[in-house]
C-alpha positions in Angstrom: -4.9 137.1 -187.7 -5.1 135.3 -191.4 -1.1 135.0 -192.4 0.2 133.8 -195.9 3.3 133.2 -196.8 3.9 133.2 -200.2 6.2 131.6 -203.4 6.9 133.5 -205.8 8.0 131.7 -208.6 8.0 130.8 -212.7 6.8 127.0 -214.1 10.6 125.0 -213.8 10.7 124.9 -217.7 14.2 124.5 -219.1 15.5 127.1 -221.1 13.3 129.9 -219.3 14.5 129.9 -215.5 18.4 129.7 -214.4 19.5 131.8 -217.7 22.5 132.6 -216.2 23.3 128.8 -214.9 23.2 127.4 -218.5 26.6 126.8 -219.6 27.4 125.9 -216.1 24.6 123.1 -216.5 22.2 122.1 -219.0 19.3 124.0 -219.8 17.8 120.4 -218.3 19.8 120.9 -215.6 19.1 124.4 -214.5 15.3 123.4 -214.4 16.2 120.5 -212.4 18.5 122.7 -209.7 15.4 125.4 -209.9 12.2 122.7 -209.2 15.0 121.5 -206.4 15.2 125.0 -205.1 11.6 125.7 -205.0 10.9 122.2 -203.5 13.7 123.2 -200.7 11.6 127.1 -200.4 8.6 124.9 -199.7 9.7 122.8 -197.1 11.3 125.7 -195.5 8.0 127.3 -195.3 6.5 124.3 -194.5 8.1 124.7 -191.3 7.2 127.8 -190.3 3.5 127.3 -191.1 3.7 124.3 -188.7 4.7 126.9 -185.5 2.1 129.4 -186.5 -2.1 129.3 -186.5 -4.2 130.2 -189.4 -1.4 130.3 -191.9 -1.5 129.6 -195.6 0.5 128.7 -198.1 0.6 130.4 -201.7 2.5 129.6 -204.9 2.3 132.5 -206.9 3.0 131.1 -210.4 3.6 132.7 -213.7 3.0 132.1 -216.8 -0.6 130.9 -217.5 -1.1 127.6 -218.3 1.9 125.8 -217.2 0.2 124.3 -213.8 1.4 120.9 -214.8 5.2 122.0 -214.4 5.0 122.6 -211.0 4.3 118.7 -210.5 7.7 118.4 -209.9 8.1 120.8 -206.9 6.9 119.3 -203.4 4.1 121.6 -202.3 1.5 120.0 -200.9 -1.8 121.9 -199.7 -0.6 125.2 -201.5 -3.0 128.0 -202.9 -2.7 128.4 -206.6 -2.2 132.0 -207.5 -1.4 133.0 -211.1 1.0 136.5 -211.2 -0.7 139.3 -212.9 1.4 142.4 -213.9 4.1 143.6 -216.3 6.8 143.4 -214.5 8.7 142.0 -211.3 6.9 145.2 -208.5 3.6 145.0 -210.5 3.2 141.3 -209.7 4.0 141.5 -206.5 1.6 144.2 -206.1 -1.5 142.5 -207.3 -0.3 139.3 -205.0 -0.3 141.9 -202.3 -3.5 142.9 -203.2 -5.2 139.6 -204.0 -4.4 138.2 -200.9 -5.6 141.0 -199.1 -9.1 141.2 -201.1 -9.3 137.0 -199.9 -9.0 138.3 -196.4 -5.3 137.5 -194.8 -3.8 140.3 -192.8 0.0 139.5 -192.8 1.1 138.5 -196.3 4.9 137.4 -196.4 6.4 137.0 -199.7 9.9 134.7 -201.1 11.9 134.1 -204.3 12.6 130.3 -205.1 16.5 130.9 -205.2 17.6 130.5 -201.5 16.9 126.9 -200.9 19.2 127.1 -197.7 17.5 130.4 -196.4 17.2 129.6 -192.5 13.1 129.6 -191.0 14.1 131.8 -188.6 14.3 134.1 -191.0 11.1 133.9 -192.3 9.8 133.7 -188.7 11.0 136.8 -187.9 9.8 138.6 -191.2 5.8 138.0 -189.6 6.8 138.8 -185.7 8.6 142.2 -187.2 5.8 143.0 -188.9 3.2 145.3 -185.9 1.9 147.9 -187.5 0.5 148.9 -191.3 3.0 151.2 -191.6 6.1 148.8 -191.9 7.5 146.5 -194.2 9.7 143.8 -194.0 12.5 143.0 -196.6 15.4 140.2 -196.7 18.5 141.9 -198.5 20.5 139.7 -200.5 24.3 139.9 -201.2 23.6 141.0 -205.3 21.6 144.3 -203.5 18.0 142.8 -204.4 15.8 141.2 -201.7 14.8 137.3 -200.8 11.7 138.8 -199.1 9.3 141.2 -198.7 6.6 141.2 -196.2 3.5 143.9 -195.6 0.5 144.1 -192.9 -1.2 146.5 -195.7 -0.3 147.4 -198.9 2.2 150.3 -200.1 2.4 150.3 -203.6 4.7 153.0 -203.8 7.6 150.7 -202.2 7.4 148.5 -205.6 6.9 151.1 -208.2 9.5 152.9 -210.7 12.2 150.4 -209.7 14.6 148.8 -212.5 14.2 145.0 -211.3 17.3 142.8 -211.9 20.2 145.3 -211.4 21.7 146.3 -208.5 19.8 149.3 -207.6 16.9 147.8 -206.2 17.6 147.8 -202.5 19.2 151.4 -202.4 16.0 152.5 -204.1 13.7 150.2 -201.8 15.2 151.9 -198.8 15.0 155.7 -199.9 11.0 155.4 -200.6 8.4 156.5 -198.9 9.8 158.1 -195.7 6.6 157.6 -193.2 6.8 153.6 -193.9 8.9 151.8 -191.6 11.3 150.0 -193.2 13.0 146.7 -191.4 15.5 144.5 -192.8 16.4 141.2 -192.1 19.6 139.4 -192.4 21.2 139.1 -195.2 21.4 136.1 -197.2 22.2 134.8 -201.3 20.3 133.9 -204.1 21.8 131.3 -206.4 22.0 132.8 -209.8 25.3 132.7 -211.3 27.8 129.7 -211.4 29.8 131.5 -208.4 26.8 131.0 -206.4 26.3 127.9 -207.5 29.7 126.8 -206.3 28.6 128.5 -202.9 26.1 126.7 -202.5 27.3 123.1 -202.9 30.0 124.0 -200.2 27.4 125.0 -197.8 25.4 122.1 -198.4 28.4 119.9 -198.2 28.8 121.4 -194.6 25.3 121.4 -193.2 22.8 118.5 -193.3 19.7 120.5 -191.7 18.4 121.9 -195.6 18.3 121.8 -199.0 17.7 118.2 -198.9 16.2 118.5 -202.6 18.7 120.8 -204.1 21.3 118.4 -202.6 19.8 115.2 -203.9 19.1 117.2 -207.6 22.9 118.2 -207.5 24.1 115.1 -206.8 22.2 113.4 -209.9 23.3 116.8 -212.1 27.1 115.3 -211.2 26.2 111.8 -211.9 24.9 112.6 -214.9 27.5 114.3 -216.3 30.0 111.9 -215.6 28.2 109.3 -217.0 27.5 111.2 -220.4 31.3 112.4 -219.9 32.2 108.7 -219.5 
């Protein structure tokens, strides 16, 4: 079985990812924290690929044209795969479907803003996942999902859903009733400077992840004190 497990994420450019973090940090900074973030994702699934055969790795990268940006994020060996679609369920339908027109047979997908998310996690997204009938999802706490995972694709589990709000997981879970749906623990994105705040605590109690996102934060602090200074 082909697997791929897949980043889904936009070019760390400041002033267009971590909106909601700027005021909090720095345009600057919010790039920073989110090349960190996706850096952290990428290790993470780094991890798993090691335990598992035939894997692949995928960044699935939007916009066009802004390859260079992703310099900054650790991935090594990773597929390039530019996002096609309109909006947030058409894109990850045509990954979907891209990757299973190249042949893989278990497609796993993340977001970039869960740079603590544990591998086990993830693990469990691919061993859930027996059938074509099922599909995986990771809830997070804000009602979206860190995760979706399908053994063939169901188009109708991304479609007519208002990405962004907190609706998305009620509607996820009241679609087509002959899918299986599974869900997997529930974890947080870091969007908001509440969740930032989360997340240095955690990291300030665990030394087992987020080694980028720590080392990122730690200059973001420096560097404010120094321009405060």
């Amino acid at each position: 079985m082909k697997e791929a497990l897949v980043l889904m994420a936009k070019a760390p450019l400041a002033g267009q990812v971590k909106t909601r973090l700027i005021g909090a940090l720095t345009a600057e900074d919010a790039a920073d924290l989110y090349a960190a973030c996706l850096s952290d994702t990428f290790a993470l699934m780094e991890e798993v690929a090691d335990e598992r055969e035939a894997m692949r790795l995928v960044l699935c990268y939007t916009p066009a044209g802004a390859e260079e940006a992703f310099e900054k994020v650790e991935r090594e060996g990773s597929l390039m795969l530019l996002q096609r679609g309109a909006n947030l369920g058409e894109r990850l339908q045509n990954c979907f479907a891209d990757l299973f027109e190249l042949g893989y047979t278990s497609i796993v997908i993340l977001g970039g803003d869960s740079p603590t998310l544990p591998g086990e996690n993830v693990w469990e997204a691919f061993e859930s996942l027996t059938n074509d009938d099922q599909v995986v999802i990771g809830p997070t706490e804000d009602a979206g999902y860190y995760l979706i995972g399908m053994r063939a694709l169901h188009q109708t589990i991304l479609q007519n859903i208002s990405w962004g709000t907190n609706e998305v997981l009620a509607v996820t879970r009241a679609r087509d009733r002959r899918l299986e749906l599974i869900e997997l623990p529930v974890w947080y994105d870091v969007d908001t400077a509440e969740e930032l705040g989360r997340l240095r605590q955690e990291l300030k109690g665990r030394k087992d992840s987020g080694h980028y996102t720590r080392r990122c934060l730690k200059e973001i602090a420096k560097r404010a004190k120094d321009q405060g200074g």
